[in-house]
KELO-589071 format. One record per residue (C-alpha): x, y, z; residue number from 1. Coordinates in steps of 0.1 Angstrom, whole numbers, plus 5000, padded with zeros to 4 digits. Layout:
SITE      x      y      z   num
SITE      X      Y      Z   NUM
...
//
This chain:
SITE      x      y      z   num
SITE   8708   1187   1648     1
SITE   8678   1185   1632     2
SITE   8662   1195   1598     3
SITE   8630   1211   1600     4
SITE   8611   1223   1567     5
SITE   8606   1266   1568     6
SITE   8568   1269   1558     7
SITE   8579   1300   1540     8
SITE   8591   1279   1512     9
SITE   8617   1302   1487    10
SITE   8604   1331   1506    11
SITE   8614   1326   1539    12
SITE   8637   1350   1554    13
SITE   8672   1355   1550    14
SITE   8697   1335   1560    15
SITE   8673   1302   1566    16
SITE   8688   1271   1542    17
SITE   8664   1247   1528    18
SITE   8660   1212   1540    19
SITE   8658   1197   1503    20
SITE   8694   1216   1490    21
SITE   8712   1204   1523    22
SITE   8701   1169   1510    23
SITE   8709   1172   1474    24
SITE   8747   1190   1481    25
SITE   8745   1159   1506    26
SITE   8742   1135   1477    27
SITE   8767   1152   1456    28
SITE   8793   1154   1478    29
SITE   8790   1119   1491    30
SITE   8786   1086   1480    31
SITE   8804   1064   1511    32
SITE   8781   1035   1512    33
SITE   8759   1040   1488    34
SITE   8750   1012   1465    35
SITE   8742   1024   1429    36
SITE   8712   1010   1414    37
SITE   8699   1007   1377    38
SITE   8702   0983   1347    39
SITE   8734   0979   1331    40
SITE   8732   0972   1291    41
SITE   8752   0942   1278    42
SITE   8773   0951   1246    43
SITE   8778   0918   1224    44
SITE   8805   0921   1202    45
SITE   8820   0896   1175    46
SITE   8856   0886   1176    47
SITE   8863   0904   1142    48
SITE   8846   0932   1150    49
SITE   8874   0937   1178    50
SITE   8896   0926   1157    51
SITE   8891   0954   1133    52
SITE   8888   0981   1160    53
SITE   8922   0970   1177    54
SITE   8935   0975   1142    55
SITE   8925   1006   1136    56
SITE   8938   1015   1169    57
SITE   8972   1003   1160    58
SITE   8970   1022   1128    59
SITE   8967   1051   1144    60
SITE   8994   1049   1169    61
SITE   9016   1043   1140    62
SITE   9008   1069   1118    63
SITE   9023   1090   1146    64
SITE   9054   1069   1138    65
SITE   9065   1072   1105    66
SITE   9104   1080   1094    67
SITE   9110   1110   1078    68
SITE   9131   1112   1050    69
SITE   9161   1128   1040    70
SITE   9156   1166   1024    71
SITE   9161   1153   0982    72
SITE   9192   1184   0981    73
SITE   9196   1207   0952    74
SITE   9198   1193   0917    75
SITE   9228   1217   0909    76
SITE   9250   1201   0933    77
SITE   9265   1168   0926    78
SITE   9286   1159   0955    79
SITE   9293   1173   0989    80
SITE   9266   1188   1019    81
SITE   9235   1189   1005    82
SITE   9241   1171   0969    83
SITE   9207   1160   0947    84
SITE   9194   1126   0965    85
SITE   9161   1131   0946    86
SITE   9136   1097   0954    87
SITE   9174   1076   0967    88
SITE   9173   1096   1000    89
SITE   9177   1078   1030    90
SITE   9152   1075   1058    91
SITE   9160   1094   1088    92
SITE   9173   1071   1115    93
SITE   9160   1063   1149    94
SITE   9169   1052   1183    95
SITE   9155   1045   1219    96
SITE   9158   1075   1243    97
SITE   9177   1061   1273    98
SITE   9156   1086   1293    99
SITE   9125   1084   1282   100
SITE   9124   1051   1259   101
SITE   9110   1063   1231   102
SITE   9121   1069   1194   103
SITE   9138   1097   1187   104
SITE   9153   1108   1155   105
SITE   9191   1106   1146   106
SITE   9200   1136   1117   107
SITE   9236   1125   1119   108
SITE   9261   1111   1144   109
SITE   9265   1114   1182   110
SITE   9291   1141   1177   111
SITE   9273   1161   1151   112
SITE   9294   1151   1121   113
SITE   9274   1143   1091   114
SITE   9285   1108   1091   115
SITE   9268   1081   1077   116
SITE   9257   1053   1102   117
SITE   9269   1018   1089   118
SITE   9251   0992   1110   119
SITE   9267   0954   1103   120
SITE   9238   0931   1097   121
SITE   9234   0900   1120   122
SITE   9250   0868   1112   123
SITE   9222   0844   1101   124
SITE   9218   0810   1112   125
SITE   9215   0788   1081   126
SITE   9185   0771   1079   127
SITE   9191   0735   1081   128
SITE   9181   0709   1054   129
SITE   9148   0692   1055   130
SITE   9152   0656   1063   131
SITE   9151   0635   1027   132
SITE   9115   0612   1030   133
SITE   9114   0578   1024   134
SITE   9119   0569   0987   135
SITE   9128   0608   0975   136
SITE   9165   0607   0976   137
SITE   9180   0598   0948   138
SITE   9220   0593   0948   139
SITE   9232   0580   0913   140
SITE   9262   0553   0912   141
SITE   9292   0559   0888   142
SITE   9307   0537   0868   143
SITE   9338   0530   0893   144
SITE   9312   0521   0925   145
SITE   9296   0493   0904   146
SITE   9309   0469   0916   147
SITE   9307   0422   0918   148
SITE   9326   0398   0935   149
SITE   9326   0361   0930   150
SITE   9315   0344   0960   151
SITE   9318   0308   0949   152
SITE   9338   0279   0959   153
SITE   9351   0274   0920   154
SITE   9355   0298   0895   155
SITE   9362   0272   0866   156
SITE   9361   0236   0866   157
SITE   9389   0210   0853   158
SITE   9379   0222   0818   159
SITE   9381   0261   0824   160
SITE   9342   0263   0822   161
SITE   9328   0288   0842   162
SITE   9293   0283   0861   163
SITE   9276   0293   0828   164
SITE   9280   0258   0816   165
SITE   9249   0234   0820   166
SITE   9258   0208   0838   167
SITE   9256   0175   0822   168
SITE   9261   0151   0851   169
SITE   9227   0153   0862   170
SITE   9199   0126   0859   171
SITE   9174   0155   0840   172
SITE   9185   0166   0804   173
SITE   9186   0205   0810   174
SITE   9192   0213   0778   175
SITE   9162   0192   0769   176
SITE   9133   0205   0751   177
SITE   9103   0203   0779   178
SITE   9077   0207   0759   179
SITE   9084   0172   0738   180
SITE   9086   0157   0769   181
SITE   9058   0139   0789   182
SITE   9063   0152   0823   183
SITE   9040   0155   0851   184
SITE   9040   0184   0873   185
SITE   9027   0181   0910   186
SITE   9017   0207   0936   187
SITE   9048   0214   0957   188
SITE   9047   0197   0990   189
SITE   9082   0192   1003   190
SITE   9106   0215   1019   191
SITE   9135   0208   0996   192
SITE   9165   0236   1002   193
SITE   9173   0268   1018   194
SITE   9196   0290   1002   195
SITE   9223   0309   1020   196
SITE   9256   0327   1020   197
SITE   9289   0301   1025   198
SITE   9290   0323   1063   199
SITE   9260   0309   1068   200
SITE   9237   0342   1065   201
SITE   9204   0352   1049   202
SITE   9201   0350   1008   203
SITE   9198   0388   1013   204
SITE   9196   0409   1043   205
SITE   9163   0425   1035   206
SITE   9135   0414   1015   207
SITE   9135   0398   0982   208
SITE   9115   0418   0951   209
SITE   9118   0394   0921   210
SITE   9136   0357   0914   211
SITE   9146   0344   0877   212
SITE   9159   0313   0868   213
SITE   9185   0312   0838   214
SITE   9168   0309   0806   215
SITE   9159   0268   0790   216
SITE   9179   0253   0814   217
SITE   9175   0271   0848   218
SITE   9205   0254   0860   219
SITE   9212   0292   0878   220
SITE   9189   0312   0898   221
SITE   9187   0353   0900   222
SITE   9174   0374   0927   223
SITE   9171   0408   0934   224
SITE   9159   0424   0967   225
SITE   9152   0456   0989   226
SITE   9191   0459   0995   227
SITE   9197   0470   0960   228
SITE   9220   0439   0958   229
SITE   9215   0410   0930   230
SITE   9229   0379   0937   231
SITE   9231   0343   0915   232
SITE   9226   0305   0931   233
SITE   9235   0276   0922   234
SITE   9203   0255   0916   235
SITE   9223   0220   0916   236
SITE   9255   0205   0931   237
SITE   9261   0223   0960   238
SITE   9235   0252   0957   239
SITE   9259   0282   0968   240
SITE   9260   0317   0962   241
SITE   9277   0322   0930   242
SITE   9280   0363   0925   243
SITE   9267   0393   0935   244
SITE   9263   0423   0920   245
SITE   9261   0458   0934   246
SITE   9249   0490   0915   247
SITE   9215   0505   0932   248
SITE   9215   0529   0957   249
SITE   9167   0520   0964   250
SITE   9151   0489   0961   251
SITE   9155   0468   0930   252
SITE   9122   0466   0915   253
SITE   9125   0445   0887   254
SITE   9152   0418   0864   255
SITE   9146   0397   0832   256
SITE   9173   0377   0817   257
SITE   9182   0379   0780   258
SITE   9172   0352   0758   259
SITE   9209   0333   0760   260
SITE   9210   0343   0795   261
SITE   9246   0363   0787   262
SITE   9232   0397   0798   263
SITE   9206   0409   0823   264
SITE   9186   0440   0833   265
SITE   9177   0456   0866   266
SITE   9154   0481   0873   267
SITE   9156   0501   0905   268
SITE   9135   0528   0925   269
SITE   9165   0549   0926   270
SITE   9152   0556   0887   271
SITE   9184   0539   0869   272
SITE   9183   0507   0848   273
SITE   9210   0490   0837   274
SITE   9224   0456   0819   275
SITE   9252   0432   0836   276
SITE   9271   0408   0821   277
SITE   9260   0375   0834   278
SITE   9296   0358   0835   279
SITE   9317   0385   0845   280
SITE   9295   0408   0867   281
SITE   9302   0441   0844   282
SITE   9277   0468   0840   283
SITE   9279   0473   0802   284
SITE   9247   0499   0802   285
SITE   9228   0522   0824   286
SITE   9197   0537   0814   287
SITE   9174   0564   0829   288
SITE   9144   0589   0816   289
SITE   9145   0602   0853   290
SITE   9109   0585   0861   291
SITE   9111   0553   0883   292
SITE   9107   0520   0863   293
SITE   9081   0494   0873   294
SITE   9085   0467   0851   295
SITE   9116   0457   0821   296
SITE   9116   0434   0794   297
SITE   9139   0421   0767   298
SITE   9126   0416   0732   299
SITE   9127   0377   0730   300
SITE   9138   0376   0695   301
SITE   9163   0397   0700   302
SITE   9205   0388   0700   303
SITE   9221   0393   0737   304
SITE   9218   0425   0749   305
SITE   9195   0439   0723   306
SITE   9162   0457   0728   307
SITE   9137   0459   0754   308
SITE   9111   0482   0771   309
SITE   9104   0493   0800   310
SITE   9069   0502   0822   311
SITE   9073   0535   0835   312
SITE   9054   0556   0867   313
SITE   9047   0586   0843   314
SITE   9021   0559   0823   315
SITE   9048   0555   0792   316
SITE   9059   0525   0779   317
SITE   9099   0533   0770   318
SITE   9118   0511   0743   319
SITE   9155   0511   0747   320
SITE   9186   0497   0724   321
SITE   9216   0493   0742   322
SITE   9236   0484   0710   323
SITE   9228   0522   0697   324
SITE   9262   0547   0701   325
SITE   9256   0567   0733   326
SITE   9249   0606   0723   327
SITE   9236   0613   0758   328
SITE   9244   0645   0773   329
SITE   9245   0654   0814   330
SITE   9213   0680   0824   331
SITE   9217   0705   0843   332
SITE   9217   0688   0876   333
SITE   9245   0671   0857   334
SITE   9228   0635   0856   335
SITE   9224   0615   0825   336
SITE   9191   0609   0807   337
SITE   9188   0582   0780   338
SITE   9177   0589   0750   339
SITE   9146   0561   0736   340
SITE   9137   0546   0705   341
SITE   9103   0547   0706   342
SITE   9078   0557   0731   343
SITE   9041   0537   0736   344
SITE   9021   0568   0760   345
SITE   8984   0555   0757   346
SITE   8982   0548   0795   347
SITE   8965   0567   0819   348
SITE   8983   0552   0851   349
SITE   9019   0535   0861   350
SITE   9025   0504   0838   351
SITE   9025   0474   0856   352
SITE   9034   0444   0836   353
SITE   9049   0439   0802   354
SITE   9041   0403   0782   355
SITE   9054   0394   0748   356
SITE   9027   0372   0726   357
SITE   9020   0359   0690   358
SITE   9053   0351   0683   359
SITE   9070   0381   0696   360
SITE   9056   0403   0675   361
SITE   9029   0418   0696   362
SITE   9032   0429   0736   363
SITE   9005   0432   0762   364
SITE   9009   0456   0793   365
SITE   8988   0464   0823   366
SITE   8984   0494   0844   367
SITE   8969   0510   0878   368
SITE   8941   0525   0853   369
SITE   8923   0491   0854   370
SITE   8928   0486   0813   371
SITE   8952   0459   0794   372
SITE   8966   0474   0761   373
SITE   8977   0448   0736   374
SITE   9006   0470   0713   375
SITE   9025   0458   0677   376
SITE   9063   0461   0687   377
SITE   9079   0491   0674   378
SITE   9038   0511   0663   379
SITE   9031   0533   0693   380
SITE   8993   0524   0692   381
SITE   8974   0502   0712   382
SITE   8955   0477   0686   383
SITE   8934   0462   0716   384
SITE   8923   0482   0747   385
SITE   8903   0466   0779   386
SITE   8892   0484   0805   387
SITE   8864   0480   0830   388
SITE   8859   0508   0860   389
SITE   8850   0483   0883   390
SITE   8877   0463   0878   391
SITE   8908   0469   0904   392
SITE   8946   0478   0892   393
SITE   8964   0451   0871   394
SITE   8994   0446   0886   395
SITE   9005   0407   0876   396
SITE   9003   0389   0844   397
SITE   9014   0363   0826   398
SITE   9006   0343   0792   399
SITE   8992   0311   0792   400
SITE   9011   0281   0780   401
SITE   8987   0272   0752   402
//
């Protein structure tokens, strides 16, 4: 069959169809194989932009969505169907239509009663405890876990003299004074003694922090170590372990002796300080302003188990006297906090290191703010200050001998 175009245009006779509507109903009706051609505009849009129509979208949909509410009742009535529920009424409840799976409204129960749906809440998991970091858990001692055992061969000799005798059967005057004496000193060269426990064991079974030899004659040695433990040698005779001492929970950070040597102090990271008796291994004094101590001191001039200070990480200088009537009071968490005699707070960073000088009467410390403070004992103003910003922090110091 073929098309042929009627000369007669729009005014050919009846009944004759024109060639160009046979092709346009053609294209209208058909589009098997045909390629569509044209130019295709690329629509950028930014990920908020999206983010703000999907939004609105969602908005939308849940509009649609939104729980009716009881009716509020009559104010006249006070109990009973239809009672006054004014702004307390409920919101009508829902559930998933097992038919069509969507949300339908519940006015009441299954059975038509008007009785209120109780639903039990789930049981919730507990949410377990964040594990304690390094150095943040602090566990306080009691007086009945302190605790010291004498680990020496001998308690008393044929006299009934415990090891806080110095020993006179030595070929060096201990009790001597040193500084009328013309001794010569020499760089240490030889490996003279290791100290151990009687089993044979390490001094300690973690690392050591601080060592102190007994006061004038330092016929005793002290150390204190990462194990919370303190433990005293023997420097002569047979060079044993003589006591330890148990009482920290952290790392001991710091220990001075008293000027006699009867008492001394320990200072811990578990924030607690406290003073032993030397002989018998008693703690006669704990102390704690609930800030981790850095360095401790006893007042030279003062009797056994008198005054001393202590460097602090909140930048304070704390003076302590043990001799003073305890009036202290648990906190809330139920932990005790020691009340000071006098407070030196000039510093701008942890204290460091604490040093007596000019006859006792005056005390230097040193902090992580790069300064050295020079303070009169009991006055809580610095009378000296040093400080350089290019200096680094001052963390060791000691007087000279002159």
């Amino acid at each position: 069959m073929s098309l042929v175009p009627s000369r007669n245009g729009a005014n050919g006779p009846p009944g004759t169809t024109r060639s160009s509507d046979l092709v346009q109903d053609h294209l209208k009706t058909s589009t098997k194989g045909k390629v569509p051609t044209g130019f295709a505009q690329e629509i950028a849009l930014s990920e908020q932009s999206f983010r703000n129509l999907h939004r609105e979208e969602q908005d939308k949909a849940a509009s649609g969505k939104k729980r009716k509410r009881e009716t509020k009742g009559d104010s006249g009535v006070v109990f009973g169907a239809g009672a006054y529920k004014g702004p307390w009424a409920k919101y009508e409840e829902r559930r998933i239509d097992s038919d069509s799976g969507e949300e339908v409204e519940v006015s009441g129960s299954e059975d038509g009663s008007d009785v209120e749906v109780v639903y039990e809440e789930d049981a919730i998991a507990p949410m377990p405890a964040r594990p304690t970091l390094a150095g943040t858990g602090y566990e306080e001692i009691s007086a009945d876990k302190e605790s010291t055992v004498f680990e020496g061969s001998q308690q008393y000799d044929y006299q009934g003299r415990t090891y806080m005798h110095v020993p006179q059967d030595l070929d060096i005057d201990l009790t001597a004074d040193f500084e009328s004496l013309n001794l010569k000193c020499y760089t240490p060269k030889k490996h003279i003694h290791t100290f151990r426990t009687q089993a044979g064991k390490e001094a300690h079974d973690k690392a050591l922090t601080t060592l102190r030899f007994f006061p004038n004659s330092g016929h005793l040695l002290l150390s204190a170590a990462t194990d919370g433990r303190v433990k005293l040698w023997d420097v002569y005779h047979d060079r044993e372990l003589l006591r330890s001492y148990t009482g920290h929970t952290k790392s001991i950070v710091a220990t001075d002796f008293s000027a006699d040597g009867t008492h001394f102090l320990t200072a811990s990271y578990d924030r607690q300080m406290k003073l032993w008796d030397t002989e018998t291994g008693i703690c006669t004094g704990r102390f704690s302003t609930g800030v981790t101590p850095h360095c401790i001191r006893f007042h030279p001039d003062q009797p056994s188990g008198g005054e001393f200070l202590a460097g602090m990480h909140d930048n304070k200088i704390i003076q302590f006297d043990p001799r003073l009537p305890s009036n202290d009071t648990p906190n809330k968490e139920g932990k005790i906090r020691s009340k000071p005699v006098q407070e030196y707070d000039h510093h701008l960073g942890p204290v460091n290191t604490l040093t007596f000088t000019d006859q006792n009467r005056r005390f230097i410390t040193t902090s992580d703010d790069k300064s050295l403070r020079a303070w009169e004992y009991n006055i809580p103003v610095p009378i000296k200050l040093i400080s350089d910003p290019s200096m680094f922090p001052l963390v060791q110091a000691v007087s000279h001998p002159t």
